[in-house]
N, C-alpha and C positions, 0 to 999 in steps of 0.2 A: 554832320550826321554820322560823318566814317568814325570821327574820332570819339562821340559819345558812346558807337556800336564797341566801338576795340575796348574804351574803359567799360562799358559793363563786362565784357566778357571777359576782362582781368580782374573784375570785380568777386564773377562767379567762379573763377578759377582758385583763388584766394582762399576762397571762402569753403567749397568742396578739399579744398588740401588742409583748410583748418579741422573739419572734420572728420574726416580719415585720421589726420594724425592724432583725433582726439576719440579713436575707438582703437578697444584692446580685446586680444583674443586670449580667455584664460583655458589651459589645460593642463589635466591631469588625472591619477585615478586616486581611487576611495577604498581602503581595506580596514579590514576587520584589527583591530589594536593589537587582540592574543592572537588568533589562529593567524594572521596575514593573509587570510582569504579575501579574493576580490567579492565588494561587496555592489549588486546588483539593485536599480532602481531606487538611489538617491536625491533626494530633490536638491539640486544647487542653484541658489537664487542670491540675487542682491540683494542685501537689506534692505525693507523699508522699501520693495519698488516690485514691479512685476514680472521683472529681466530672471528667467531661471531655466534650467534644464534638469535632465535626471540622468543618471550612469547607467552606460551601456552595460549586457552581461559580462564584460571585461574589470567594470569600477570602472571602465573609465568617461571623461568628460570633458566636452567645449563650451565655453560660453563666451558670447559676444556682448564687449561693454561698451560704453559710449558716456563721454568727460569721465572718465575714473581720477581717482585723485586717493592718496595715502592712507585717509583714514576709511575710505569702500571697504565694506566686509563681504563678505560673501560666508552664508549658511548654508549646513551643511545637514539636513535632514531625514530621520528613517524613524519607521516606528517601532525599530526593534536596537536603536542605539538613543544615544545622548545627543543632544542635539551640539554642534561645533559651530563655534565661529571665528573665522580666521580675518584679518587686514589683508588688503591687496600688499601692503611691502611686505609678508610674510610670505603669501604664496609666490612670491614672484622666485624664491629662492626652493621652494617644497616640490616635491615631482610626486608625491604620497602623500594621501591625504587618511588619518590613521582615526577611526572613531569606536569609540566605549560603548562595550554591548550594554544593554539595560536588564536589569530585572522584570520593570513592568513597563510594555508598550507604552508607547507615546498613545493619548485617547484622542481620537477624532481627527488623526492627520490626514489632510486630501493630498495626494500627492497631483502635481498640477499636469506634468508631463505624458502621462498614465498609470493605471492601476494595474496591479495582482490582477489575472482570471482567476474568478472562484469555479469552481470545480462542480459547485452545484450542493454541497454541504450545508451552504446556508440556505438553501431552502427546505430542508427537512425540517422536523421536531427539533427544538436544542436536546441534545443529548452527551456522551459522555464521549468525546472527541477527542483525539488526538494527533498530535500533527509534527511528524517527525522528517526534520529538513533535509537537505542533502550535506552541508557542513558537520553534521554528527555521523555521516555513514559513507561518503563519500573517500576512497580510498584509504580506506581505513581495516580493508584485508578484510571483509566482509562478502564471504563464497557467493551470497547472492540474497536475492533480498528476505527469502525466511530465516537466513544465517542473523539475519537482523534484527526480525520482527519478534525471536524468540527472547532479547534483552528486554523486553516490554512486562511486566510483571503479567499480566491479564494474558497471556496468547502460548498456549504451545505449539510443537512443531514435531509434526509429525512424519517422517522420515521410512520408507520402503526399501525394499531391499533392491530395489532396481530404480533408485534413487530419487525417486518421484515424493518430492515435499508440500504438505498439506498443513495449515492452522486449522486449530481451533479458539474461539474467545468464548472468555468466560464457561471452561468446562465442557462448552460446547463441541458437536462432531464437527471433522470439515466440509460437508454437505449442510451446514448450516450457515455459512460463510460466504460474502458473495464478495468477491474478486472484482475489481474494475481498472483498466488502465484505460486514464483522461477519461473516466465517466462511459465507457465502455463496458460491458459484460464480457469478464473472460471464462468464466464457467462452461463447463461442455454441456450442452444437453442431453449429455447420454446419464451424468452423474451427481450433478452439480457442485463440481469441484474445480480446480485449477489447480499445476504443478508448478508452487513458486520458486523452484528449480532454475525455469525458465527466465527468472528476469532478472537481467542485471542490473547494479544499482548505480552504474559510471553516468549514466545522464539522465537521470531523475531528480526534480526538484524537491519531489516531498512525498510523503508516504501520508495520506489522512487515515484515521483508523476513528471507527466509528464501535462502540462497544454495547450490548444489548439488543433487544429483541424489538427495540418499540420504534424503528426505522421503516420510513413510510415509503418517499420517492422513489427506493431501491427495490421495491417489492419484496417478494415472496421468498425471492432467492437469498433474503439477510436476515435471514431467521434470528440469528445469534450474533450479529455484525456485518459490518463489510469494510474494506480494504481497500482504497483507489489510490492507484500507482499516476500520481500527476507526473509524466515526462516532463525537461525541459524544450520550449520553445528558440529560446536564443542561449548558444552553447558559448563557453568562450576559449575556443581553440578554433582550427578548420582542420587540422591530421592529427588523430591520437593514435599511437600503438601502445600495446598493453600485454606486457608477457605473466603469468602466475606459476608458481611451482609449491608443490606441496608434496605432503603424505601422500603413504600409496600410488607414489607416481600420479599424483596428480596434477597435472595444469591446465591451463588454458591458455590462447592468445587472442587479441579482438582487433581490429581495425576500424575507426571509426572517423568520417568525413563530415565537413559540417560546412555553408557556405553563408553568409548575409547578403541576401540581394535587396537593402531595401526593407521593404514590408513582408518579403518573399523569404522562407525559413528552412529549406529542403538539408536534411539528413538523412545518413544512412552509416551504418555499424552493421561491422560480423565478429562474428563470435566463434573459436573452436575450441572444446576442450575433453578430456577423459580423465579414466582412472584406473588404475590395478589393484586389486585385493585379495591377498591368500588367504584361503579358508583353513581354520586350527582345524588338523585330526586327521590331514589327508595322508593316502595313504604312500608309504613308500614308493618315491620313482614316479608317482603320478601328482602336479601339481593342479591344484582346484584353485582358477580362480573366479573372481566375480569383477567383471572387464564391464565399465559404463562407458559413453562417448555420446556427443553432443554437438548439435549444428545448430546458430542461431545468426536471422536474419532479422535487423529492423530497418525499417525504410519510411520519413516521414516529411509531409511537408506542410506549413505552415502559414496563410495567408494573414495577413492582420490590415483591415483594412478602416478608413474611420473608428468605431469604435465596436466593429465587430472583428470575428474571429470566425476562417472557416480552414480546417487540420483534416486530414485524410493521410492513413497509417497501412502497413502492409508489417505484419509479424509472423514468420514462419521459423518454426521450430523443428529439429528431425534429431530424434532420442533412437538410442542400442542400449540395447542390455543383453550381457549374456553371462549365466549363472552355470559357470562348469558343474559346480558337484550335483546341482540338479536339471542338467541339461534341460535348462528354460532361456527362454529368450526371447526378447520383446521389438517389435520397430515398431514408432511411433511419430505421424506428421501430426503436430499441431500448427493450425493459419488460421487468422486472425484481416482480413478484412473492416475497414472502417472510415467514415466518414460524418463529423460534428460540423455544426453551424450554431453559431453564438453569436446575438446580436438582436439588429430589426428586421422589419420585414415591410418596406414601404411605410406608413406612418406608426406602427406598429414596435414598440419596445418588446425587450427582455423573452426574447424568443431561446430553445434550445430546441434544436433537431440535430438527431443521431441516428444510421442505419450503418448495420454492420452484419457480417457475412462471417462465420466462425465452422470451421474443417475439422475434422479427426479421423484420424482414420489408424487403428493399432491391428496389431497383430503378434498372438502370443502362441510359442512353442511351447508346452511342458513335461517332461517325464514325470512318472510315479517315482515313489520314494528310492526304491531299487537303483544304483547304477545301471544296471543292463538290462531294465524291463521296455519294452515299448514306449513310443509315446504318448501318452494318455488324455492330453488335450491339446484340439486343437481352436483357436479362436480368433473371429477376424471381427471390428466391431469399424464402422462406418457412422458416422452422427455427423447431420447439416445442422445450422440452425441460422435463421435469419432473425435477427432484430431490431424492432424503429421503437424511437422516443420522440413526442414531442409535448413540449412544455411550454408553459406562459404566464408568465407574471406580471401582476397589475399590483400599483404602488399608487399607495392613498398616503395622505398627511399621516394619519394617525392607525393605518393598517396595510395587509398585505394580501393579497390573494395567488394561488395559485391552482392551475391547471394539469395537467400531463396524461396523457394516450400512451400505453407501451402496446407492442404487439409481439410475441414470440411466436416462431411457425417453424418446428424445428422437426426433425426426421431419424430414424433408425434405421439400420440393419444390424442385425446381430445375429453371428452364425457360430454354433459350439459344435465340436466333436468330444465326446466323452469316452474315455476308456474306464471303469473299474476293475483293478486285477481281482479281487478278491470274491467279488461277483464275476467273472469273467463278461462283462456287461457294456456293451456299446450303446451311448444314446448319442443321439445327434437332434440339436435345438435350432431353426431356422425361423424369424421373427420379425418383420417388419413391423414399426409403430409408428407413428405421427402425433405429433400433438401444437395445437394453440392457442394460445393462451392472451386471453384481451386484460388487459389493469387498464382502472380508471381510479382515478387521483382528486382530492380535492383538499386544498390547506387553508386555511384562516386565519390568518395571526393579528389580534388587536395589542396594538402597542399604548401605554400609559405612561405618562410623562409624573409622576411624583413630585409632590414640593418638598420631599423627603429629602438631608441632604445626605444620610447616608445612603437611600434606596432609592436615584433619581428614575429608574428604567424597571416597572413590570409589566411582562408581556403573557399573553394568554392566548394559545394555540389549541385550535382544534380541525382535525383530520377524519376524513371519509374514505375508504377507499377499498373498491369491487373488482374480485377475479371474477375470470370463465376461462374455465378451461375445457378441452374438447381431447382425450386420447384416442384413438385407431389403433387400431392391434389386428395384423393377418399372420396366422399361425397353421398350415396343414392345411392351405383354404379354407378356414373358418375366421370369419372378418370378424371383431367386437366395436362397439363403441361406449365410452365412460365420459359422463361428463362431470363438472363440479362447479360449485358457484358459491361464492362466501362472500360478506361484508365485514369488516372491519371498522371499528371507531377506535380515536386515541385522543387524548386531551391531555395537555404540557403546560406549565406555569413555567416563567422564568424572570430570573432576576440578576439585575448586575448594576456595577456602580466602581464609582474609585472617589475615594475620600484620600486626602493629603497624599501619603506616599502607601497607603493601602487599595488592591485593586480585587476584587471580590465577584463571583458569577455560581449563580445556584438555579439546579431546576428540580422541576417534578412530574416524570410522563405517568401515563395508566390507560391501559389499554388492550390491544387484542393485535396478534398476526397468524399469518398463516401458512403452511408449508405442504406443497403436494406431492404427493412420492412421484421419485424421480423414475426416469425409466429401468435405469437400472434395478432400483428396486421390486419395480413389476414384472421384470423380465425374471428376479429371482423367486417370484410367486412362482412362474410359470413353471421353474426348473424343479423348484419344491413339488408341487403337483403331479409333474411327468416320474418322479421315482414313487409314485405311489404316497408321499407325504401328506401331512396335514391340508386341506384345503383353507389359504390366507386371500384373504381380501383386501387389501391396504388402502385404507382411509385418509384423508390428510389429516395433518395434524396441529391443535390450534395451541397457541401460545399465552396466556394472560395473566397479569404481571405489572409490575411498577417500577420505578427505576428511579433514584434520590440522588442529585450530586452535589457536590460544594466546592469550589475550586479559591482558593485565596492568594494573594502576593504580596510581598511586603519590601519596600526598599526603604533598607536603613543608613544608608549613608546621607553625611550632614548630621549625623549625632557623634559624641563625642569619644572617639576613638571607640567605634564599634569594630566589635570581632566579627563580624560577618559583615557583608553587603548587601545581603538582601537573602530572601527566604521565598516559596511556595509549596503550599501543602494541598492534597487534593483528596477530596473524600465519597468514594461511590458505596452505596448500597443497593441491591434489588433481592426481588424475588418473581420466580416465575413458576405457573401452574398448565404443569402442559398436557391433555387429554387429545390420545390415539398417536402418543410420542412411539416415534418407527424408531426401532430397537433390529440392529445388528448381530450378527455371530457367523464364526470361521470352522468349518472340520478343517482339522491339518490334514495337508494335502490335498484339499478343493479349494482352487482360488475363487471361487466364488463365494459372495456373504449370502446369507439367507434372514430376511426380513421379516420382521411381525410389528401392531400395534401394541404398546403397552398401554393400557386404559388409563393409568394416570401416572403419572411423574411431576419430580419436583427440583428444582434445583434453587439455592437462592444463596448471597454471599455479599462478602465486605473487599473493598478492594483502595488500599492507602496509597499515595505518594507522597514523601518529603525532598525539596532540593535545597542544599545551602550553597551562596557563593560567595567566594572568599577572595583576595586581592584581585580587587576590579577584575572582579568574574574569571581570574585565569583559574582558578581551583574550583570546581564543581563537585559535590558530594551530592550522590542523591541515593534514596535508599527506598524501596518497593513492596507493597506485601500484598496477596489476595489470599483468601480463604473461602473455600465454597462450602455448603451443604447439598449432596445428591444424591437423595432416596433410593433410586436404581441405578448401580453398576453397572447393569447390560447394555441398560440407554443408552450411557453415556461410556464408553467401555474405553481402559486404559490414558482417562483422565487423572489428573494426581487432583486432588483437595485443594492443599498447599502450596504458594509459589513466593519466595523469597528473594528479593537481587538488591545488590548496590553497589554501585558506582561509584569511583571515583577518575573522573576527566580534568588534564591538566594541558592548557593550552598559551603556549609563551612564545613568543618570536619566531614562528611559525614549526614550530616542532607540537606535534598533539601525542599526548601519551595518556593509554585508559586501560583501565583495573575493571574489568568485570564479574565481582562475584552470584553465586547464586546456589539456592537448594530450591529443589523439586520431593515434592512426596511422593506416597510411593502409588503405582499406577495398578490397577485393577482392571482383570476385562473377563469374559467367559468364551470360553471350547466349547463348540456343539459337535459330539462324534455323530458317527452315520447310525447312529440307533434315536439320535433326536437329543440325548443327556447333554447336561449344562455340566461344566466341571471349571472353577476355579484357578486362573492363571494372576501371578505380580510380579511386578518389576518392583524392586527395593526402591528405597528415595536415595538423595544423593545430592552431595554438594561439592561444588567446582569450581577453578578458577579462570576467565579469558583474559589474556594479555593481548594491546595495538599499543604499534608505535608505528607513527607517520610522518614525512617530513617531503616536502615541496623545496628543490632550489630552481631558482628563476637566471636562464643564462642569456640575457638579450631579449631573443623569439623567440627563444624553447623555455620549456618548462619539463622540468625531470621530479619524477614521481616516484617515492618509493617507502613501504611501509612494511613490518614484519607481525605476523600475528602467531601467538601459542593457543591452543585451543585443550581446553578442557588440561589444565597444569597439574591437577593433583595423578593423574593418570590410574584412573580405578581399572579393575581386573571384571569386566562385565561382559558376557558375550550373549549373542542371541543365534543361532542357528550356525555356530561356530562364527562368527562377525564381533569383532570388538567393536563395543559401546560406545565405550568413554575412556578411552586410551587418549593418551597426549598426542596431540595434531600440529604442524608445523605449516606458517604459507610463508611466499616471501612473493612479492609483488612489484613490478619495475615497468616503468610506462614513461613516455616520454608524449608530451604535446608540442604544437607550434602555432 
């Protein structure tokens, strides 16, 4: 019996060392062929079996085999490359695993490991999207992310003198614009804007940009678009530091820490930077300048658990300005409070809930025109706002339903001192407001399966969805209250498909949205009123309109010595009819705007894209156009018509070098003096050149970063209140990771 006990258990011994010796441990990482960027969430599987994994935010990957033998392949998967397939006696010698971007996505790949979070895009209307990644913006000496967004043919960028930058889309004001980082509202409630000044673009995944007025989910506040800045979740460094130097004494330095515990995702990044600028005309022995400076804090962290997702975020910002020749000067906290949940909810799918807590609190110095007049305003402006989302989608065979709750419950103070020299006139403005605002949401989407083989997918959308909103106003002890209520409908066709090496997606919205004046704007009723002005009432103002896209791709490789590798062309059309559009204007010397309805306006426009890519996609040309029509100037003041860019990106053994050109028309807005008269102001049109050049060496466990950028190359002679325009700009940028 001893002796049958001892052979079996030489038996099992045997036989566990047969298979050990007959499992292998494959690794390695996955980059980009041109750029040499490490390439994130690749599917790596055994052919023909169900043994796979996917790449960490590094590229890189383990997988465990078991009997491997010479001829095992292992696939190499993404839907934004070619698919690769390598022998195990190949990799056994490869430590880089290098794969060919694509023209047109791979259609319907699951990735097995995990998925992309979507950001919430795909449950709106199809509309006119854009989705610009972090490998085209990422240290590429781009100041911050509207230095970016202004490459976009559709968007300009609208810049102050106390350096606070604001988009518009599609001709659009930037109060029509709603801002989101990761599906958060950053708009202030005092104005409904955001200073995208503020964000920088070193650990961002992707910028979505949504074009148009007929955007549902995002409410009220995306009149004209919206913007959501998707951070990234898993970073792939844990210390970066990051020095910039530029023009006008300007740089900055950032520190940023990143850790993997796991499922557990915790970052944090600081940010410091300034600037110096001397004003043309000063006088002898006295230098003017205009000194900006800058404090930025992010701090995030990241749970992913089963197949949910729950992120809570802290962003605090603290801006200086100070304007010597016109002894003005600003301090400004912006904070940002936030907390998402994405997932179930006990038996319950496709849940989002978000509450978020959003701070400002500024304060402005200003003198009158005079060097040595008094100071003639003083201004402190305080704005709370609390906001909750919650959403829910239900997924049928052949359809899709969706739900959503928003609540805004946001608050004022706002307190002016006013000087007039010329009246010798002191007003003083003190103002509390409140207001809350309930949205209710409802989406429809029936999906059609085609026997069409060029048109196998049309989907038809329709949308429901109800404000209320409630304002409070106490001014001098006299309390008011305004409320409002509007419904909206919208209806969407859409269609897509991919035949051979052609991949094709068209829609069509029609519909209605709605915009409530902001507080700011009522606050500037109130200030119009108290100098004896016109008595304004301000309305909201409704939006209705249709929106036409066509998007195509083409991959032509596999035909016989073709000069390109593939092509996409994209084609928007709308138009929009807008009644009780709240129209803006400036007296020089009152920084305050003064607000009215215009009873009708109109804006409507073409907007093209072409891209070619040429040896295996390292040569990228791509070329941009939009053209508007806008009835009223005032509407929409110091918008251009015309926006022209093209591009040419050239990216090889990881050096990236890009050609930015572009012409802007010429910009139109009106002066209102203190007598009420409109008078006529233009900025010329104007075309320019931007030069990047970036390059990544890799030494072991560091990574060294350094890229040079020329800004605006033709160096035109343009000033605005003695401030050059469009003078030639120099950065240079140097960062190291580990």
């Amino acid at each position: 019996m001893t002796r049958l006990f001892n052979l079996s258990s030489l038996l099992l011994y045997v036989y566990v060392g047969v298979c050990a010796a007959q499992q292998l441990t494959i690794t390695g990482d996955v980059r980009d062929k041109n750029s040499h960027q490490e390439i994130a969430g690749v599917n790596v599987f055994v052919k023909n079996s169900q043994v796979g994994t996917t790449t960490d935010a590094n590229g890189k990957f383990s997988l465990k085999m078991t009997e491997p033998h010479a001829e095992t392949a292992l696939v190499f998967r993404h839907i934004a490359y070619d698919v690769c397939e390598i022998k195990l006696d190949s990799l056994r010698t490869l430590k880089t695993i290098y794969l060919q971007p694509r023209v047109i996505p791979l259609q319907n790949l699951q990735i097995e490991a995990r998925r992309e979070e979507l950001s919430g895009i795909d449950r709106d209307l199809p509309q006119a999207i854009t989705i610009m990644r972090s490998e085209n913006f990422r240290n590429r000496g781009f100041v911050d992310a509207a230095d970016y967004l202004t490459t976009d043919q559709s968007i300009q960028v609208e810049e102050q003198i106390s350096g606070k930058k604001t988009i518009g889309i599609r001709g659009s004001n930037p109060d029509d614009v709603l801002i989101l980082y990761n599906g958060i509202k950053m708009n202030t409630a005092f104005d409904n804007t955001f200073d995208l000044s503020l964000v920088d673009l070193e650990d961002i995944e992707r910028l979505e940009i949504i074009r148009g007025s007929q955007t549902s989910i995002f409410g009220a506040g995306g009149f004209a678009g919206v913007v959501n800045i998707v951070p990234k979740i898993e970073r792939d460094y844990m210390v970066r530091f990051q020095q910039r130097f530029g023009t006008y004494n300007s740089g900055n330095w950032g520190l940023a820490l990143y850790k993997n515990f796991n499922n557990i995702h915790p970052a944090y990044s600081y940010r410091k930077g300034g600037s110096s600028r001397e004003f043309s005309g000063s006088f002898p022995g006295q230098q003017q300048l205009l000194i900006n400076d800058s404090e930025h804090h992010t701090a995030s962290i990241d749970y992913r658990f089963n197949a949910n997702l729950l992120s809570a975020s802290y962003i605090r910002s603290n801006l200086g300005y100070d304007n010597q020749r016109y002894r003005e000067n600003i301090e400004n906290v912006n904070q940002l409070y936030s907390l998402k949940y994405s997932g179930d909810i006990y038996r319950f799918s496709d849940f989002n809930l978000t509450a978020s807590r959003h701070l400002l609190e500024e304060d402005q110095h200003l003198n009158a025109g005079s060097f040595f007049q008094d100071e003639f305003l003083s201004e402190n402006i305080e704005s709370r706002s609390n906001d909750y989302t919650v959403d829910k989608k239900w997924r049928f065979s052949s359809s899709e339903f969706f739900l959503s709750y928003q609540l805004e419950d946001a608050s004022l103070n706002f307190h002016d001192q006013l000087y007039f020299p010329e009246e010798d006139e002191t007003l003083t403005y003190k103002e509390q407001m409140s207001r809350r605002h309930h949205g209710f949401l409802a989406i429809a989407k029936i999906f059609n399966q085609l026997d069409s083989l060029f048109i196998p997918v049309f989907d038809v959308d329709f949308c429901v969805r109800s404000d209320y909103v409630t304002d409070s106003r106490s001014m001098d002890g006299l309390s008011t209250e305004k409320e409002w209520d509007q419904t909206t409908l919208k209806f969407s066709s859409n269609l897509e498909g991919q035949r051979d090496k052609l991949a094709y997606h068209g829609y069509l919205n029609y519909g209605k949205n709605i915009k409530f004046p902001t507080m700011l704007q009522q606050v500037s009723a109130t200030v119009r009123r108290s100098r004896n002005d016109e008595t304004v009432q301000l309305e909201p103002e409704i939006s209705t309109g249709y929106d036409l896209g066509l998007e195509l791709s083409g991959d032509t490789r596999g035909a016989s010595n073709p000069p390109i590798d593939g092509w996409q062309l994209s084609l928007y059309l709308f138009k929009n009819y807008y009644t009780n559009k709240l129209r803006s204007s400036y007296t020089p010397g009152f920084p305050l705007a003064f607000y009215d309805n215009v009873l009708v306006a109109e804006i409507s426009g073409v907007e093209t894209k072409t891209g070619l890519f040429l040896v295996d996609k390292k040569l990228a040309l791509e070329l941009g156009f939009s053209k508007y029509a806008i009835s009223d100037k005032a509407a929409f003041p110091f918008k251009y018509d015309i926006k022209f860019t093209a591009d040419a990106k050239i990216n090889h053994e990881g050096y990236n070098f890009q050609i930015h050109a572009f012409h802007e028309g010429e910009q139109v807005g009106w002066i209102r003096d203190f007598r009420g008269r409109f008078s006529e102001v233009s900025l010329p049109s104007h075309f320019n050149l931007d030069l990047h050049l970036k390059k990544n060496v890799e030494i072991k466990k560091l990574k060294f970063l350094l890229n040079a950028s020329i800004r605006n190359l033709l160096n035109e002679d343009v000033e605005l209140v003695g401030l050059a325009l469009r003078d030639r700009r120099y950065y240079l940028t140097m960062g190291v990771e580990y």
